[in-house]
C-alpha atoms as a printed R data frame, in Angstrom:
   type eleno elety resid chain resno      x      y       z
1  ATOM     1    CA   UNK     A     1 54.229 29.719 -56.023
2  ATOM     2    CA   UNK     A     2 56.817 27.034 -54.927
3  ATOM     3    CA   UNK     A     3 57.412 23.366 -55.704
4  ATOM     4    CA   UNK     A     4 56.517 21.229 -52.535
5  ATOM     5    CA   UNK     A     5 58.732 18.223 -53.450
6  ATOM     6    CA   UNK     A     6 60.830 18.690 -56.819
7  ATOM     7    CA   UNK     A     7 62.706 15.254 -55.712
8  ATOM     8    CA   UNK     A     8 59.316 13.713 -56.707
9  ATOM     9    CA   UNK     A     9 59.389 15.486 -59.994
10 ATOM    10    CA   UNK     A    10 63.380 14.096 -60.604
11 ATOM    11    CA   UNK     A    11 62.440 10.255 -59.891
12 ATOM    12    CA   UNK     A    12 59.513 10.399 -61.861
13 ATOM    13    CA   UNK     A    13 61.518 11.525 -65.030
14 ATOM    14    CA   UNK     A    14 64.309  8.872 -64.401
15 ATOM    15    CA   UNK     A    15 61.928  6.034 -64.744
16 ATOM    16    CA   UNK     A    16 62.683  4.645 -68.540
17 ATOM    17    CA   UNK     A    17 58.739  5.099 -69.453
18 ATOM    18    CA   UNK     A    18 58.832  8.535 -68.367
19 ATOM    19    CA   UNK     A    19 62.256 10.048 -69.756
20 ATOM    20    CA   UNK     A    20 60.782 11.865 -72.352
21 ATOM    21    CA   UNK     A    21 59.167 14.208 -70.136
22 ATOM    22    CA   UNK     A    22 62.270 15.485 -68.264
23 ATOM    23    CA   UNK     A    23 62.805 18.313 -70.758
24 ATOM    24    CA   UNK     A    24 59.542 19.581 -70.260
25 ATOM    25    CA   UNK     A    25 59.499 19.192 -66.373
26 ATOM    26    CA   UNK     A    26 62.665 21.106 -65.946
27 ATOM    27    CA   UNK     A    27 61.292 23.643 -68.189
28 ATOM    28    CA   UNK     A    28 58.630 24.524 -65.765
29 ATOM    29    CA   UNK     A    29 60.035 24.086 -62.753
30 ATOM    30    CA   UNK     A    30 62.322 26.686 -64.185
31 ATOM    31    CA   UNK     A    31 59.317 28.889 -64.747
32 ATOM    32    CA   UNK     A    32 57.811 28.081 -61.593
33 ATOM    33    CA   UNK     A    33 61.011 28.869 -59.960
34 ATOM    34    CA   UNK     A    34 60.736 32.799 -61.257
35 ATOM    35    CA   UNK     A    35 57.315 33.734 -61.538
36 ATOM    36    CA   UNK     A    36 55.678 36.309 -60.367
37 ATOM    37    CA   UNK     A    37 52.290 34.837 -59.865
38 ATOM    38    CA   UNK     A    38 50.665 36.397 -57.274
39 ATOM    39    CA   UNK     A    39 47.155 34.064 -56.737
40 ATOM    40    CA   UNK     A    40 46.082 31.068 -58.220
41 ATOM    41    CA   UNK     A    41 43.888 32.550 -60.925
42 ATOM    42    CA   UNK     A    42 47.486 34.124 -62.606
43 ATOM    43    CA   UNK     A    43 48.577 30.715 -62.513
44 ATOM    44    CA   UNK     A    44 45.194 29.229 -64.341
45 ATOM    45    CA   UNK     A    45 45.215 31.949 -66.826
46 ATOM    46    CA   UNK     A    46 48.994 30.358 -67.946
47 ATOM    47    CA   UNK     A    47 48.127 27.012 -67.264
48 ATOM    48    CA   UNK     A    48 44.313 26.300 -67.498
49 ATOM    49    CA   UNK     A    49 44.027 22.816 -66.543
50 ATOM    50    CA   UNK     A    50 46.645 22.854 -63.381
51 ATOM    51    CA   UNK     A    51 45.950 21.379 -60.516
52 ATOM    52    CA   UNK     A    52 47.126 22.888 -57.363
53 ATOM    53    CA   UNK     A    53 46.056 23.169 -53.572
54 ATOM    54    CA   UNK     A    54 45.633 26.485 -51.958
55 ATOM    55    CA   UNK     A    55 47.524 26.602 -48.098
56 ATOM    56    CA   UNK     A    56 45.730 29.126 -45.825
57 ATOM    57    CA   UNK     A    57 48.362 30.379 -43.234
C-alpha cells in the first residue's frame, strides 16, 4: 500500500480546526509506511471502514 499525496495529509492537520488529528495521522502513515498488506481485504480486516481505490496496472 502507499500514500498517493501525504502533502495533503500535512496541510490538512495544520489547519487550527484540524490540529488535533495530526497525532493520529502520523501514526498511520507510519503504519502504512511498513505494512505488509498484500490486497485490499488485509487492509479492511485492520481498518474496516477505509476507503481506498484499487489501480489495475
Amino acid at each position: 500500500m502507499r500514500i498517493i499525496k501525504e502533502s495533503t495529509l500535512t496541510e490538512y492537520c495544520k489547519q487550527s480546526k484540524f490540529q488535533q488529528a495530526e497525532a493520529s495521522l502520523k501514526a498511520w502513515v507510519y503504519e502504512v509506511r511498513f505494512s505488509t498488506w498484500n490486497n485490499a481485504n488485509e487492509l479492511k480486516a485492520k481498518y474496516g471502514n477505509a476507503v481506498f481505490s484499487v489501480q489495475k496496472e
